[in-house]
Biotite code that builds the C-alpha atoms (Angstrom):
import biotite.structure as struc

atoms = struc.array([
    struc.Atom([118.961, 103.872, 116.969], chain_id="A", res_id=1, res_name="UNK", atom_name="CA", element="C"),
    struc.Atom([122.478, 105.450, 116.189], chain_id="A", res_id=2, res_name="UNK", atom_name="CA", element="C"),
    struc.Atom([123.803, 101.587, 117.400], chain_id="A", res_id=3, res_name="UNK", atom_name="CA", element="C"),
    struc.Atom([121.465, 100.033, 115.070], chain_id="A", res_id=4, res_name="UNK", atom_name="CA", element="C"),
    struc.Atom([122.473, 102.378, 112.074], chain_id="A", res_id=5, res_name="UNK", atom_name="CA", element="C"),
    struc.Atom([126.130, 101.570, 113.190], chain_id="A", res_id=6, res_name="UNK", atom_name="CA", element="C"),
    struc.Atom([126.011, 97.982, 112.914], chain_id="A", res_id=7, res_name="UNK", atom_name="CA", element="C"),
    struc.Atom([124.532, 97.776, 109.768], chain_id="A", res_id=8, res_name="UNK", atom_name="CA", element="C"),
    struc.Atom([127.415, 100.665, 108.522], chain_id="A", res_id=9, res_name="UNK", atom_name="CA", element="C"),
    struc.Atom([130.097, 98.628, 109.460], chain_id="A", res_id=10, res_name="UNK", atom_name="CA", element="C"),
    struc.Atom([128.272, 95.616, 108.082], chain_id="A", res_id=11, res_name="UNK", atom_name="CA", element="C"),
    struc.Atom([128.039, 96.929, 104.903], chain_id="A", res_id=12, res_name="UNK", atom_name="CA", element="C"),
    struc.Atom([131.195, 97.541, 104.430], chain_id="A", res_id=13, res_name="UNK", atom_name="CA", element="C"),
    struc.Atom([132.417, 94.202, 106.180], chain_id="A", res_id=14, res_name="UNK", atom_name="CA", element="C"),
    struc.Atom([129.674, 91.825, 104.645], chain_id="A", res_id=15, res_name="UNK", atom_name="CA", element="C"),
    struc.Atom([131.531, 88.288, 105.179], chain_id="A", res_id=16, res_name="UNK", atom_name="CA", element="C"),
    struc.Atom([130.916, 85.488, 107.984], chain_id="A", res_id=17, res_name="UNK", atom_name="CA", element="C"),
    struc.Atom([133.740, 86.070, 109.203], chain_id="A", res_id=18, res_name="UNK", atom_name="CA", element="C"),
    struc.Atom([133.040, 89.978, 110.463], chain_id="A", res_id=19, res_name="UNK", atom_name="CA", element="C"),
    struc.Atom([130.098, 88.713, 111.197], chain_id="A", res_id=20, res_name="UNK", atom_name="CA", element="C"),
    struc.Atom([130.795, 86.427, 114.155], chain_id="A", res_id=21, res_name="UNK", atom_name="CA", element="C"),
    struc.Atom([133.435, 87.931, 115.602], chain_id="A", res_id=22, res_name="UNK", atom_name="CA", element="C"),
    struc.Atom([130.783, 90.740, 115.475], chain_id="A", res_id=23, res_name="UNK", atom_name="CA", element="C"),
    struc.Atom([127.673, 89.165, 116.998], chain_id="A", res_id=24, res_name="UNK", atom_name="CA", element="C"),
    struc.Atom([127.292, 90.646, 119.967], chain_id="A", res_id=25, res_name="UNK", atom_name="CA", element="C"),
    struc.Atom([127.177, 93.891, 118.258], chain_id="A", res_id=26, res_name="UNK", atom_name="CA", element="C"),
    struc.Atom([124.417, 92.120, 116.059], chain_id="A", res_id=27, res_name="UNK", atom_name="CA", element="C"),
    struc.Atom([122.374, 90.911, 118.617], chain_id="A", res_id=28, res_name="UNK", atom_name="CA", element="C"),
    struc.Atom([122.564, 94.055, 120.654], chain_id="A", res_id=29, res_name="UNK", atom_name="CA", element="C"),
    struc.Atom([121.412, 96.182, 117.062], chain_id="A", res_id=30, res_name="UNK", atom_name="CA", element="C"),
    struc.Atom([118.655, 93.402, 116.395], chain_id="A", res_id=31, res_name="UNK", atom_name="CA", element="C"),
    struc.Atom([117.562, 93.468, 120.425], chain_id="A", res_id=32, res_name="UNK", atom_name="CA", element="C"),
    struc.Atom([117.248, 97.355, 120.301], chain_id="A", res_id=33, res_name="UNK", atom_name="CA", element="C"),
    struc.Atom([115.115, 97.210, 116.309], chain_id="A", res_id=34, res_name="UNK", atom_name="CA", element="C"),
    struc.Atom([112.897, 94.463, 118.072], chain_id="A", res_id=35, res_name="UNK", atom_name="CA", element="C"),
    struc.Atom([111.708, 96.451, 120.875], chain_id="A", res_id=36, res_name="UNK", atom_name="CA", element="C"),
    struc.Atom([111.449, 99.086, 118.607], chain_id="A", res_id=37, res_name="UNK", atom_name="CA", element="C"),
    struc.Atom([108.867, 96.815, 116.528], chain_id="A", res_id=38, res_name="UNK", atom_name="CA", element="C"),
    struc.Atom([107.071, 95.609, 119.522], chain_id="A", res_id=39, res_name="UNK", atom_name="CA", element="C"),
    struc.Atom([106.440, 99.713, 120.508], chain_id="A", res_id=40, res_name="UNK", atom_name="CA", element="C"),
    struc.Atom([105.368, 100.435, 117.398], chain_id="A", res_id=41, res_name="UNK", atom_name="CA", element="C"),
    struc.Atom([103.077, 97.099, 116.880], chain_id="A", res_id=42, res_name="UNK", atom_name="CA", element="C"),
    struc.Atom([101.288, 98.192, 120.455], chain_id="A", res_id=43, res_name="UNK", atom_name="CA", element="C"),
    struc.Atom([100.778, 102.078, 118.494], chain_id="A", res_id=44, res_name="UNK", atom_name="CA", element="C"),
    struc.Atom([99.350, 100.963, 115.587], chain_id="A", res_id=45, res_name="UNK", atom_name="CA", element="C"),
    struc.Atom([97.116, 98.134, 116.902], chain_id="A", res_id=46, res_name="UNK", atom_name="CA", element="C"),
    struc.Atom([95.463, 101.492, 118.992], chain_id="A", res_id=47, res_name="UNK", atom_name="CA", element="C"),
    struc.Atom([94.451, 102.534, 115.741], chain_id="A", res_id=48, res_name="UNK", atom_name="CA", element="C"),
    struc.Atom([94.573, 99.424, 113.596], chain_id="A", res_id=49, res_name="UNK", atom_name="CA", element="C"),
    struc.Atom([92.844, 96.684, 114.917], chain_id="A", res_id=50, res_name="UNK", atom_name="CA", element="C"),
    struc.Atom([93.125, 94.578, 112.102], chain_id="A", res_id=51, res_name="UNK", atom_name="CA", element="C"),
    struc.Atom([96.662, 94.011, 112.462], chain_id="A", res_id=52, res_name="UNK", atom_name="CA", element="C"),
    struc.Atom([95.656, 91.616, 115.650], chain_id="A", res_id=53, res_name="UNK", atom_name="CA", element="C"),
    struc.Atom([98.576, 91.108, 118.023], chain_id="A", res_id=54, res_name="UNK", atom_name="CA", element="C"),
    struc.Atom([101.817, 89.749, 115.836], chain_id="A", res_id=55, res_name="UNK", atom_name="CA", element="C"),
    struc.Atom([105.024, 88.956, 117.814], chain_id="A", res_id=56, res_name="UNK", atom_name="CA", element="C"),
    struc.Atom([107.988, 91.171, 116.798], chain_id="A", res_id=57, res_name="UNK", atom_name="CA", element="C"),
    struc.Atom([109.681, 88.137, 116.318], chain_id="A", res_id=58, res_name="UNK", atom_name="CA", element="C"),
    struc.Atom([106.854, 87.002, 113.504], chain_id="A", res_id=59, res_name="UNK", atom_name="CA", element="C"),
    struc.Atom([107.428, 90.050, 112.305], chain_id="A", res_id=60, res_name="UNK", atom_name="CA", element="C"),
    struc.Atom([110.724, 90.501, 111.306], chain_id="A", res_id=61, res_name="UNK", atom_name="CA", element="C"),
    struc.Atom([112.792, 89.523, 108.495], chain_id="A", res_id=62, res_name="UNK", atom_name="CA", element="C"),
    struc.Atom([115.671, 87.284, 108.490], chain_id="A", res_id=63, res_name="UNK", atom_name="CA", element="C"),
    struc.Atom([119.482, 89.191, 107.972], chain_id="A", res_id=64, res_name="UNK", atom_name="CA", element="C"),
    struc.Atom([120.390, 86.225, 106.451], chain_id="A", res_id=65, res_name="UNK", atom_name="CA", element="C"),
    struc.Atom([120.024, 86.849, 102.367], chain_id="A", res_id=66, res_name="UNK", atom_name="CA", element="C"),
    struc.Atom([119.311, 83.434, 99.685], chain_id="A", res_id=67, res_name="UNK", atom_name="CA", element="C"),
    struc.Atom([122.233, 84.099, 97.276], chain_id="A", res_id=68, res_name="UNK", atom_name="CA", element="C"),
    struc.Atom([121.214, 80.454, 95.764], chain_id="A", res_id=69, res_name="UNK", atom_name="CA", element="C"),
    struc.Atom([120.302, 82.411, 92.703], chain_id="A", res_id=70, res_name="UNK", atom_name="CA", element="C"),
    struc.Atom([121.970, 85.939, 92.877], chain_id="A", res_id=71, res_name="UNK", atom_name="CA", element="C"),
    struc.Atom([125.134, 87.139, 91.161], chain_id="A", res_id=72, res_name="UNK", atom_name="CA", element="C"),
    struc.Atom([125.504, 88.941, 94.571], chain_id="A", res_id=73, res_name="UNK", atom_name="CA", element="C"),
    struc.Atom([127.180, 86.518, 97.212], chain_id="A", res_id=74, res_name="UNK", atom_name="CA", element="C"),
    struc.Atom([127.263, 88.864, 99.758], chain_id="A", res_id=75, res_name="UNK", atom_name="CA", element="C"),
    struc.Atom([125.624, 86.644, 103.050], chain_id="A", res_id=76, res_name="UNK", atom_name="CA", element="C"),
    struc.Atom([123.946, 89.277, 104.834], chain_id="A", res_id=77, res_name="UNK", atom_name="CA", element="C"),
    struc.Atom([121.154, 91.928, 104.292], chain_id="A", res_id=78, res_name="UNK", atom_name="CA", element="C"),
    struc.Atom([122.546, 95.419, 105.162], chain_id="A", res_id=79, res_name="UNK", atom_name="CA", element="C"),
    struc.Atom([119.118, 96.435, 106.578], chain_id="A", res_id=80, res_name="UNK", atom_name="CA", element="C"),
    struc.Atom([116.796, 95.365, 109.087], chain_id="A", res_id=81, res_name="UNK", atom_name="CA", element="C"),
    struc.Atom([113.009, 95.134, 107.973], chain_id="A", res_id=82, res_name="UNK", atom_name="CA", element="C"),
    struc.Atom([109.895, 94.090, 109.598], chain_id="A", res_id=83, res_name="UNK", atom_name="CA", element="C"),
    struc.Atom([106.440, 93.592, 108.345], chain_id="A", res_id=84, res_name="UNK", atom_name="CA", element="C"),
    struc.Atom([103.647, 94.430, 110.531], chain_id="A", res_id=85, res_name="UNK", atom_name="CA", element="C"),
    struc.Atom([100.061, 92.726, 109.779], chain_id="A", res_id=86, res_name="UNK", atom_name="CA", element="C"),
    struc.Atom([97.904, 90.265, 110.978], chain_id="A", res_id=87, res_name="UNK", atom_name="CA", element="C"),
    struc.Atom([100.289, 86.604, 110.576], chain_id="A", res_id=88, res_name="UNK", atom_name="CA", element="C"),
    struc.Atom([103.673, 89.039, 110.721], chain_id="A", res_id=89, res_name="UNK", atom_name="CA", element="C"),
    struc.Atom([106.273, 89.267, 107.842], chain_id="A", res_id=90, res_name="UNK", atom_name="CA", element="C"),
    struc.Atom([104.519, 86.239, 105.808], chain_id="A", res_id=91, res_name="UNK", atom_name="CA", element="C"),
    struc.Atom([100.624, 87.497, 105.661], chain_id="A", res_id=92, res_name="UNK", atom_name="CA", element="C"),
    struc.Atom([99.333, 88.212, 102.432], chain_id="A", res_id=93, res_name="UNK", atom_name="CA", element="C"),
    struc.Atom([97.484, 91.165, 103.846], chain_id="A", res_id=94, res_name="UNK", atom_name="CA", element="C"),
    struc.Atom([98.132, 94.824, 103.778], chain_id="A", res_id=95, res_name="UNK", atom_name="CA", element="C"),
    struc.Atom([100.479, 95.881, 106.511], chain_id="A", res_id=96, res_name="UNK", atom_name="CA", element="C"),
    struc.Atom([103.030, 98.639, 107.649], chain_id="A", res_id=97, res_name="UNK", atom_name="CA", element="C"),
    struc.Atom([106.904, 98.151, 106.347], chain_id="A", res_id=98, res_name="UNK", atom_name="CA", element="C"),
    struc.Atom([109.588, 99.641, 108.641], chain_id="A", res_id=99, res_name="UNK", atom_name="CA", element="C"),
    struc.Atom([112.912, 99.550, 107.210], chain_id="A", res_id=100, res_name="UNK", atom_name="CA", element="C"),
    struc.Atom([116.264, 100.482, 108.972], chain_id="A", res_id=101, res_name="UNK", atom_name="CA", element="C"),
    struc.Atom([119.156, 101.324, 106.200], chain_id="A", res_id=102, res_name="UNK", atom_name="CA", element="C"),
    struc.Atom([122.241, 103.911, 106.322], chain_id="A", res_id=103, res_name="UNK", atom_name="CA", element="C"),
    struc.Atom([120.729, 106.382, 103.739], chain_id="A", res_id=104, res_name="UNK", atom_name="CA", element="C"),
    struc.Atom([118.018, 103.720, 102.577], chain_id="A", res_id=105, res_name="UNK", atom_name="CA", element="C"),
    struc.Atom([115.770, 103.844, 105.423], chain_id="A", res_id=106, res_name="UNK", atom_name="CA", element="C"),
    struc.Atom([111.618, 104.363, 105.051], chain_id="A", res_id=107, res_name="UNK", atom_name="CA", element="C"),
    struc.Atom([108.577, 103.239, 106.248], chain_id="A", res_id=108, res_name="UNK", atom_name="CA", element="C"),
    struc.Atom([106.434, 101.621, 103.612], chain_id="A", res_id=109, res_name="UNK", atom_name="CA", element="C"),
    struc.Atom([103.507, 99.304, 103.374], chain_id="A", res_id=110, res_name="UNK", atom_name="CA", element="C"),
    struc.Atom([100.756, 98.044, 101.221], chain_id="A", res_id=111, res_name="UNK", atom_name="CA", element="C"),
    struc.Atom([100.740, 94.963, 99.071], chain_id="A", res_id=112, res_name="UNK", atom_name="CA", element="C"),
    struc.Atom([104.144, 93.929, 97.604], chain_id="A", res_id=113, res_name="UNK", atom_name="CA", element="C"),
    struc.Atom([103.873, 91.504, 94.456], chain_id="A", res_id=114, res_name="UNK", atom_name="CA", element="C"),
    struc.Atom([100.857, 90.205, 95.725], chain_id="A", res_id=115, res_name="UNK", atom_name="CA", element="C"),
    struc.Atom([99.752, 86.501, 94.457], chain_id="A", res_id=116, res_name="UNK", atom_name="CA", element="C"),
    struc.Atom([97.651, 86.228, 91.293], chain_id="A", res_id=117, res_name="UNK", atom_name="CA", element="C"),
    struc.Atom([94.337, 85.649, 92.588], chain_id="A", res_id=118, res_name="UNK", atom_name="CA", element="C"),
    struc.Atom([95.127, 88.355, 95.052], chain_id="A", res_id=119, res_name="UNK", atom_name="CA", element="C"),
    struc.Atom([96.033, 90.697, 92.400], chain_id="A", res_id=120, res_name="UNK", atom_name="CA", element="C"),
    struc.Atom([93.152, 90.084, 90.637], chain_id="A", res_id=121, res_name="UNK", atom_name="CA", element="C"),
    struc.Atom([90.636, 90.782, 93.603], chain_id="A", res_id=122, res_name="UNK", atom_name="CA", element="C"),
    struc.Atom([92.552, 94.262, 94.174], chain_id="A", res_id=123, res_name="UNK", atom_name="CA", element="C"),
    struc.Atom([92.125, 95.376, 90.377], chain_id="A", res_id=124, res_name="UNK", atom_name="CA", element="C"),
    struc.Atom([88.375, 94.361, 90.680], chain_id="A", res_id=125, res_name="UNK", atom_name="CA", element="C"),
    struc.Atom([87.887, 96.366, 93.573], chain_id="A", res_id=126, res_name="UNK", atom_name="CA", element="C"),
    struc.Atom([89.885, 99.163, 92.278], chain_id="A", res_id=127, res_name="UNK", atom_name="CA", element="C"),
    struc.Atom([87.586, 98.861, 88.725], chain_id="A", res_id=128, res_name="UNK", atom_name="CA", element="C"),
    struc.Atom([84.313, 99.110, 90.926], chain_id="A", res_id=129, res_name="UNK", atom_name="CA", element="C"),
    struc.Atom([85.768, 101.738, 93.545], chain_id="A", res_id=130, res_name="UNK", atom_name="CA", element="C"),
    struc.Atom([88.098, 103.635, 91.890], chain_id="A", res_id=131, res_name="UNK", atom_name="CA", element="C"),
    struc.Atom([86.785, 107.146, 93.339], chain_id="A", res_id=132, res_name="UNK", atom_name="CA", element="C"),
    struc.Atom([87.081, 105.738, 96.444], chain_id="A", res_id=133, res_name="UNK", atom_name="CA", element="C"),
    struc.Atom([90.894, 104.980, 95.745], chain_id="A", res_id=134, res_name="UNK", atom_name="CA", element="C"),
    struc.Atom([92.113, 108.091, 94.135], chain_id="A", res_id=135, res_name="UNK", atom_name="CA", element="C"),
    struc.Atom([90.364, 110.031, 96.824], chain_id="A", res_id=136, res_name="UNK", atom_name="CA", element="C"),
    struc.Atom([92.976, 108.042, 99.137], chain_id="A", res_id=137, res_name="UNK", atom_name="CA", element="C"),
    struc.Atom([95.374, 108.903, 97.239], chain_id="A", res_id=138, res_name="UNK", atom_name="CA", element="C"),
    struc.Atom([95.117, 112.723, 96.571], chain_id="A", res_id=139, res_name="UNK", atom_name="CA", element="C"),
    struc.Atom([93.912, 113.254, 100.413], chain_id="A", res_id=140, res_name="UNK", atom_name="CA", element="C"),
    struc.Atom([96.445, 115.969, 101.405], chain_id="A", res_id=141, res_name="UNK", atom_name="CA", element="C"),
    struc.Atom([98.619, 114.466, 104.095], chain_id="A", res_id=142, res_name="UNK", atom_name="CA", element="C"),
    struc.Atom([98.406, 111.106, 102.142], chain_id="A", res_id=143, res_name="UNK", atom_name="CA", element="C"),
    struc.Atom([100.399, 112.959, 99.268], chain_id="A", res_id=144, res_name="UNK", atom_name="CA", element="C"),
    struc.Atom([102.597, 114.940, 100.860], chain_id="A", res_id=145, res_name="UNK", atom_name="CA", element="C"),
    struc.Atom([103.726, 111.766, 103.002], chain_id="A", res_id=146, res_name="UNK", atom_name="CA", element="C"),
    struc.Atom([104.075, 109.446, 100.437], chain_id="A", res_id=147, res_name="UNK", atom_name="CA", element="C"),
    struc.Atom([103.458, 110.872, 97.198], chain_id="A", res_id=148, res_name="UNK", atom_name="CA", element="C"),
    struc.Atom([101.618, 108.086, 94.847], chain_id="A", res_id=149, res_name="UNK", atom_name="CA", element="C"),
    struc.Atom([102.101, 104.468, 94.868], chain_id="A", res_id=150, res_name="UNK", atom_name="CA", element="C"),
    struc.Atom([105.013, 103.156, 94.084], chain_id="A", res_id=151, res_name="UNK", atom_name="CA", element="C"),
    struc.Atom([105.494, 102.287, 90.165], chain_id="A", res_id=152, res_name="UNK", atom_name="CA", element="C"),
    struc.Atom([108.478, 100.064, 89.693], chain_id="A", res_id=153, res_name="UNK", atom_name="CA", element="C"),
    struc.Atom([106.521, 97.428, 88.524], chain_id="A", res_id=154, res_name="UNK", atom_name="CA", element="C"),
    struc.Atom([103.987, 99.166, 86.349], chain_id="A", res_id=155, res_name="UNK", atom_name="CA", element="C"),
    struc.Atom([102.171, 97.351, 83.356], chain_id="A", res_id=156, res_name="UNK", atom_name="CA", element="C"),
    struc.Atom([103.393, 98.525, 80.332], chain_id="A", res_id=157, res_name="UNK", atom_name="CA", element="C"),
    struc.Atom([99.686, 97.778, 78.606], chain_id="A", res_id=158, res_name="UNK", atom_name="CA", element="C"),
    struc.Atom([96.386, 97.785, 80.432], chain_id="A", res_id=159, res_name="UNK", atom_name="CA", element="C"),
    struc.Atom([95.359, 93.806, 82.122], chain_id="A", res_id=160, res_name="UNK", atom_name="CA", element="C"),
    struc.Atom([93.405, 91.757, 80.298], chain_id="A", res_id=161, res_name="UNK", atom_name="CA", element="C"),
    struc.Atom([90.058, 91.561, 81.949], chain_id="A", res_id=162, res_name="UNK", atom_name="CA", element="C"),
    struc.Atom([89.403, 95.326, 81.977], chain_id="A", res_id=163, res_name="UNK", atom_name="CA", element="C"),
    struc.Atom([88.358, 98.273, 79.431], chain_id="A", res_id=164, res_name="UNK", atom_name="CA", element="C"),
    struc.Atom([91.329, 99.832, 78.203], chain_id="A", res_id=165, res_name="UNK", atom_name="CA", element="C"),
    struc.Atom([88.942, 102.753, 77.853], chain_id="A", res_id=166, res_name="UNK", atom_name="CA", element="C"),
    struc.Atom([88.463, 102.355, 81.248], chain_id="A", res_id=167, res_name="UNK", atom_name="CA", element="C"),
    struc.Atom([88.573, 105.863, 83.253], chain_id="A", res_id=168, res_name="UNK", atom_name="CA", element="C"),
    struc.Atom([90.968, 105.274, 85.769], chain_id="A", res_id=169, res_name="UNK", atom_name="CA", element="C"),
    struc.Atom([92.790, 102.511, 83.631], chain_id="A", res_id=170, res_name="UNK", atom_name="CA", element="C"),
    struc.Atom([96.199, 104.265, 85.058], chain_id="A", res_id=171, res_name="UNK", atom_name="CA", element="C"),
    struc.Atom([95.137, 102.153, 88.445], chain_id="A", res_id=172, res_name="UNK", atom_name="CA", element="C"),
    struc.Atom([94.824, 99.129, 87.321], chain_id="A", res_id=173, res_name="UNK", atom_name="CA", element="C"),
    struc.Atom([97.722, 99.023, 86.034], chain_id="A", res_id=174, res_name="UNK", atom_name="CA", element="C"),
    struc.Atom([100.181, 98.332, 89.121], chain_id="A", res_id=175, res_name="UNK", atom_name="CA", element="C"),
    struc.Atom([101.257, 94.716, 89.813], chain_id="A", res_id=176, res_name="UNK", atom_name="CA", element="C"),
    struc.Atom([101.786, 95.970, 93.491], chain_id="A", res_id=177, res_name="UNK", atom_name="CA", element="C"),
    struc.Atom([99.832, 98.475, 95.815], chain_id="A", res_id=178, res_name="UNK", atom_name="CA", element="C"),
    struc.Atom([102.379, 99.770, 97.942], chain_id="A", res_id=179, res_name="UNK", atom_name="CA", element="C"),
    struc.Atom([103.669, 103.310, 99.204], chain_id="A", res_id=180, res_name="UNK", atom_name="CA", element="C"),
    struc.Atom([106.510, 104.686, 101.009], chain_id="A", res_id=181, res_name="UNK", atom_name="CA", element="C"),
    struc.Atom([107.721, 107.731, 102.932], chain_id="A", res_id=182, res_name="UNK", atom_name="CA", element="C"),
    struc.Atom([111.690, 107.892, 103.169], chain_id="A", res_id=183, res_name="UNK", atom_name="CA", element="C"),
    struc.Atom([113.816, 109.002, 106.136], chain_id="A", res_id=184, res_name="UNK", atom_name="CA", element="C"),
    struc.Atom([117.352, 111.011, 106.681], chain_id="A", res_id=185, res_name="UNK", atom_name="CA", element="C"),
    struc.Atom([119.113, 109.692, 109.199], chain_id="A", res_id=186, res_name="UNK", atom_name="CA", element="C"),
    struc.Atom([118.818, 112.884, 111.514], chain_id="A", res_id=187, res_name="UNK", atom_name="CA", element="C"),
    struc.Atom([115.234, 111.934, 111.573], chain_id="A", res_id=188, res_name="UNK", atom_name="CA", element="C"),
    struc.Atom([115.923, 108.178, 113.405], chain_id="A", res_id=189, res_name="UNK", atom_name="CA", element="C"),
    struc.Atom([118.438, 109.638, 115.709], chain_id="A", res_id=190, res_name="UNK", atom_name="CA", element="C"),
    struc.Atom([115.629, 112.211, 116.743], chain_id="A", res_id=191, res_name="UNK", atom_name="CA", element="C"),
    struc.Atom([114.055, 110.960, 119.844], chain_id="A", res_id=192, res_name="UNK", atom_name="CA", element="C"),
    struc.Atom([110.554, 111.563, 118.640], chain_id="A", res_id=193, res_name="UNK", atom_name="CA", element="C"),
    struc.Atom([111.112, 108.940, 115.954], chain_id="A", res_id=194, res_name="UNK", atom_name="CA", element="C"),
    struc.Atom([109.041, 106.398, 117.307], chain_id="A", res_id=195, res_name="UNK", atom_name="CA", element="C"),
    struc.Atom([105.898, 108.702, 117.297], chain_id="A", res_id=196, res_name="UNK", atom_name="CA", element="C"),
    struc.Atom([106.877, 109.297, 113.631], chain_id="A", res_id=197, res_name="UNK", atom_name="CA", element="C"),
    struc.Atom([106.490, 106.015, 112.559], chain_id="A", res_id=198, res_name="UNK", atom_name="CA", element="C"),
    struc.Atom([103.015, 105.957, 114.076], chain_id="A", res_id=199, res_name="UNK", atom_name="CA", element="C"),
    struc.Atom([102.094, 109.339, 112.271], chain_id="A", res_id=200, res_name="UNK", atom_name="CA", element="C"),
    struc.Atom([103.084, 107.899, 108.912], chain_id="A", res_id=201, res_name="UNK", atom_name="CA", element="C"),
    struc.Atom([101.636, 104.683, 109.444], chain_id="A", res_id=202, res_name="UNK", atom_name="CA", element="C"),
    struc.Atom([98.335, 106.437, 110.702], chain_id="A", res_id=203, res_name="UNK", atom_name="CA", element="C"),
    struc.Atom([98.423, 108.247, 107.317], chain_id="A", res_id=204, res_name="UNK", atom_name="CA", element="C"),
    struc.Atom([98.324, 105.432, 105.221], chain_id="A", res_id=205, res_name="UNK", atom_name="CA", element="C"),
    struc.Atom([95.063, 103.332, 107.353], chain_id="A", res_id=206, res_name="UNK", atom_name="CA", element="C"),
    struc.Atom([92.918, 104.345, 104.713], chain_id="A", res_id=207, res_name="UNK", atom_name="CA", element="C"),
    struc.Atom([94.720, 102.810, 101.868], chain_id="A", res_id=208, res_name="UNK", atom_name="CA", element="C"),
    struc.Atom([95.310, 99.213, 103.580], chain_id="A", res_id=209, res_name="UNK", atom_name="CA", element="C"),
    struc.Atom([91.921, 99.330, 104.877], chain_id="A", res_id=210, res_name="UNK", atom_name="CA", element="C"),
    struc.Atom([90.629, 99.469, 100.864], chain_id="A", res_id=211, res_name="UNK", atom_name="CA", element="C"),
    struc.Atom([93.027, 96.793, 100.061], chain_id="A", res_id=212, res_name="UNK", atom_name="CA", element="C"),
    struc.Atom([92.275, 94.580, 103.007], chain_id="A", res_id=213, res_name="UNK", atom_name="CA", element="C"),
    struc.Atom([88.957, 94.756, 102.205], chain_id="A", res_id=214, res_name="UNK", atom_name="CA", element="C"),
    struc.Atom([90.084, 93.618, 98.722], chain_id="A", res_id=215, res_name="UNK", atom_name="CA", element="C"),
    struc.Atom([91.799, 90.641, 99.637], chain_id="A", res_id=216, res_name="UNK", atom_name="CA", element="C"),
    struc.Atom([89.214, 89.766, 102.018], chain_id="A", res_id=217, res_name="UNK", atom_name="CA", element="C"),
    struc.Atom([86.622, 89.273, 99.734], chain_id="A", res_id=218, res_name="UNK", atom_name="CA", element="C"),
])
């Protein structure tokens, strides 16, 4: 891991082509040691995930190669390596697990990020005809303490239309994404139990993309 958080260091600060290929075998060694650490932690998870089927690391990962097309930022490269681990990989609309790899920025995250409209709309239904079920999720102990509450940077400002805005748990309803995450030091990937900490996070959150899942199923 210390290579990988290297690369992407130097990268940062040398984000042109190019550094970049007169620096790809560095690359491919950093993206060679992330994948195997995806396909280790795709084989923990599917022991108690099932759902998740059996994705490719490959399938799963995202591209270091950023769309400036429509971005003030230019820069060419992403200064992180991510991978999204579901059933279909890094494009399935399902709930997953989120590993991300950044100098400082690192954290392991999943959920539903800016789901589609007609998926949005089955998670707020089964969030107005389950909510119990939901916020017991989300004030279970460990849940709490790992990731706190779901992430808010895309809150409503007013409740949807559709729903009661005297509705009880209105406050859930109101989330255009249902995702969590638990941040990381550094220390904590350089530790050689790291890979066992990714599975004891993404055990922890189960219950909350089994409820969504079950959401987006229906």
């Amino acid at each position: 891991m210390k290579e990988i958080l290297k690369f992407l260091e130097l990268l940062s600060g040398n984000n042109n082509r190019e550094w970049f290929e007169a620096n790809k075998p560095m690359y491919q060694s950093a993206k060679s040691l992330y994948e195997t650490l995806i396909t280790n932690t795709i084989t923990g998870i599917g022991a108690f995930d099932s759902s998740i089927g059996h994705p490719l690391a490959k399938d799963c990962l995202f591209r270091i190669f950023r769309d400036v097309r429509f971005s003030k930022d230019k820069a060419p490269y992403k200064t992180n390596f991510g991978a999204f681990i579901a059933s279909g990989g890094r494009k399935s609309p399902k709930s997953g697990y989120y590993i991300h790899i950044e100098p400082g920025k690192s954290f392991i995250g999943g959920g539903i990020y800016m789901p589609q409209p007609d998926v949005l709309k089955k998670l707020r239904q089964e969030v107005y005809f389950n909510a119990p079920e939901l916020r017991a999720i989300l004030s279970e102990k460990k849940f709490k303490s790992t990731f706190g509450a779901l992430g808010d940077w895309d809150k409503l400002k007013r409740p949807p239309k559709d729903f009661p805005a005297d509705f009880e748990h209105i406050d859930l309803l109101m989330y255009k994404s249902y995702a969590v995450g638990h941040n990381l030091k550094d220390e904590e990937i350089l530790e050689d139990s790291f890979p066992e900490k990714i599975l004891e996070v993404c055990k922890t959150m189960k219950p909350l993309n089994d409820f969504l899942n079950r959401a987006a199923e229906a």
